[in-house]
C-alpha positions in Angstrom: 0.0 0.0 0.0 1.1 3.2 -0.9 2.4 6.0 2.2 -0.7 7.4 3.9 -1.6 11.1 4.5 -0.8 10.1 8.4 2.4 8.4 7.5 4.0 11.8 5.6 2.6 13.8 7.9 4.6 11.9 10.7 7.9 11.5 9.1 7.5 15.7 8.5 7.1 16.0 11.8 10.0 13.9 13.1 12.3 16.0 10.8 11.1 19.3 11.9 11.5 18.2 15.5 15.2 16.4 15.3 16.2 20.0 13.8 14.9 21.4 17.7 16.4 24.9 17.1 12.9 25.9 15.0 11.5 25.6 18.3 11.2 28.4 21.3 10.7 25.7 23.8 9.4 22.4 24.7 5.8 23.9 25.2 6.1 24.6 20.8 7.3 20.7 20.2 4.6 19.2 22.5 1.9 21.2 20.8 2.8 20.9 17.3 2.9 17.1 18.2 -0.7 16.9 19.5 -1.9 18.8 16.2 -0.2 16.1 14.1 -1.6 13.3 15.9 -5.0 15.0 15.8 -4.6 15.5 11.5 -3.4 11.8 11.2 -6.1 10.8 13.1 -8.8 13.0 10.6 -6.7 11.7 8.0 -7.2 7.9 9.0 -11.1 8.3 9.6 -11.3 10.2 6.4 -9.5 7.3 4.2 -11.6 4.8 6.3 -14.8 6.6 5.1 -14.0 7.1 1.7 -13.1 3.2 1.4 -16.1 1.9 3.3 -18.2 4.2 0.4 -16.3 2.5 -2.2 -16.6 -0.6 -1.1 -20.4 -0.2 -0.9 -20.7 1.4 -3.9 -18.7 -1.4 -5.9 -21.3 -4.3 -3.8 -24.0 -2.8 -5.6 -22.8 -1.9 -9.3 -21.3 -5.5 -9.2 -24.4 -7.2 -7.6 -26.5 -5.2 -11.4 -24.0 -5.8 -14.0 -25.2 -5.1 -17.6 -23.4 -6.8 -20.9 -24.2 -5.7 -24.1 -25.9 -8.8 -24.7 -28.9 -8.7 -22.4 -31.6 -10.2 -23.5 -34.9 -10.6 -22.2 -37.2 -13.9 -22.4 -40.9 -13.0 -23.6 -43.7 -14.6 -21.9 -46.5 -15.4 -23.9 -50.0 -16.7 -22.3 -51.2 -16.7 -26.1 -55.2 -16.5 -26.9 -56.9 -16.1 -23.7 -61.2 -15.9 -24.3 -62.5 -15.0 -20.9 -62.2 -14.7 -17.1 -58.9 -13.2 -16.1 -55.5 -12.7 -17.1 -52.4 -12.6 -14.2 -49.4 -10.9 -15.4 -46.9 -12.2 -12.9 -44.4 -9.9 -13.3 -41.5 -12.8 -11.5 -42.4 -14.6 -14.6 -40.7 -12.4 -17.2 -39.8 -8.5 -17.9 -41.7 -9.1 -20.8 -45.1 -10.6 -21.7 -47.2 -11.3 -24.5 -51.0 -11.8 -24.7 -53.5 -12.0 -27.4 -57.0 -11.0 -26.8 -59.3 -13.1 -28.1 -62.8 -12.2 -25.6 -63.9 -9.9 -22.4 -60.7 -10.7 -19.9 -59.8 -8.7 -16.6 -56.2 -8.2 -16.3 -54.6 -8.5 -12.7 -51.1 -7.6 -11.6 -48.6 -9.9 -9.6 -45.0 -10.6 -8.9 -43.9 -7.1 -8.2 -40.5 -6.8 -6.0 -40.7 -5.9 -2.5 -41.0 -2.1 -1.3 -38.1 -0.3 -1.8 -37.4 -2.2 -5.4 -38.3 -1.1 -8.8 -39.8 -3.8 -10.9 -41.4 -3.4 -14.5 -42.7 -5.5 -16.8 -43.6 -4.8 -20.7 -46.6 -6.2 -21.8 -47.5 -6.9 -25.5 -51.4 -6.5 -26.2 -53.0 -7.9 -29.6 -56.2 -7.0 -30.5 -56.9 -5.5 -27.4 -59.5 -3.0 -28.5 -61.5 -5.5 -30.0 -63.1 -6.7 -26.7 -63.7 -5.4 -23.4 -60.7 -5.3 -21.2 -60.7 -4.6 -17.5 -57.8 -3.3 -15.7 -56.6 -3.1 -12.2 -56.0 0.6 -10.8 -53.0 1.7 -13.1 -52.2 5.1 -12.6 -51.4 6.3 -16.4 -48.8 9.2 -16.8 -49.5 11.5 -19.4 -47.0 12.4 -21.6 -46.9 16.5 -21.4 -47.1 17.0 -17.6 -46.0 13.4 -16.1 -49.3 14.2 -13.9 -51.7 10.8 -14.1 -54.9 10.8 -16.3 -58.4 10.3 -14.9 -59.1 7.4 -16.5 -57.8 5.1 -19.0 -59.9 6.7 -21.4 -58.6 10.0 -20.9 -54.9 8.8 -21.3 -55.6 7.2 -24.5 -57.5 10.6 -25.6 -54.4 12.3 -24.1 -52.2 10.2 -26.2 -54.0 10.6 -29.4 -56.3 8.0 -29.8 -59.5 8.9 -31.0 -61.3 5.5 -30.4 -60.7 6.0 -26.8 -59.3 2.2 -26.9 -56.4 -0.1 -27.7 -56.4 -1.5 -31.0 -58.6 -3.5 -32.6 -56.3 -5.3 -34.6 -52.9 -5.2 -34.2 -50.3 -4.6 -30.7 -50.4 -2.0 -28.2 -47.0 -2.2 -26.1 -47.8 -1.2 -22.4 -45.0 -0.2 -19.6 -46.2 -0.9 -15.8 -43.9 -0.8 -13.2 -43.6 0.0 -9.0 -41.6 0.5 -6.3 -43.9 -0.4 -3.6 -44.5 -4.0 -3.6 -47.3 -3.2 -6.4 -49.4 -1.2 -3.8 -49.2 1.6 -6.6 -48.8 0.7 -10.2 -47.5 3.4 -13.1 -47.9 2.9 -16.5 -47.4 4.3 -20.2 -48.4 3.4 -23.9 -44.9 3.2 -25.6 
């Protein structure tokens, strides 16, 4: 390990005092030795905190590496007719669904408080048939406030039919940082 703040500082000080003559009296030397000691000893708490940040810093960005190759694994319930549709968000970042009749969607999986968790879900067809959320709070797109409804975000986002599309794929971003007790979402 390289010399520490502390260890210069020391070796400066041991000069200084073997030369005595800088000195008016022993009163000088025991002072200016209590003043070191004191700086090594800010020095030594200082290098101490700095390392135990880095230290906890690098246990984090090492504990959420990204590649370049990340990839994620789509989920895909298929054609669902009826009743209702779980999106179990610990089953995949990324899930697919094709609506083929009146479904309810509900919302599971999400991380524990504290933890951000999304999921992207790909919906096909989904204007074509009734389809009942959960309480999503939808952020509109000029003023990050949340809509109303989901009606009024789709009319805040352009779409005149009020509705998802009848035939083809809507892509939908949910995610929370609650445990799921309050769930965000946007139309990409």
């Amino acid at each position: 390990m390289a010399q520490s703040h502390g260890d210069a500082i020391y070796g400066l000080a041991t000069g200084i005092i073997a030369k005595g003559s800088l000195f008016a009296s022993h009163n000088d030397i025991a002072s200016l030795i209590t003043s070191i000691n004191a700086e090594i000893a800010n020095r030594i708490a200082a290098d101490n905190n700095t390392l135990g940040f880095v230290n906890a810093t690098y246990a984090k960005l090492t504990t959420n590496v990204f590649t370049s190759s990340q990839n994620y694994t789509e989920a895909n319930k298929g054609i669902v007719t009826s009743g209702t549709v779980t999106f179990d968000r610990s089953a995949g970042d990324v899930q697919k669904l094709q609506v083929g009749g009146a479904l309810s969607v509900a919302l599971a999986g999400w991380p524990a408080v504290g933890t951000y968790g999304g999921i992207l879900l790909e919906i096909i067809n989904g204007g074509a048939f009734v389809l009942t959320f959960p309480t999503i709070k939808w952020i509109l797109p000029d003023t990050g406030a949340t809509a109303a409804s989901f009606s009024a975000y789709l009319t805040a986002i352009g779409r005149t039919s009020s509705s998802l599309q009848v035939s083809g794929s809507d892509f939908l971003y949910l995610w929370s940082t609650d445990g799921g007790a309050t769930v965000f979402g946007k139309i990409m």
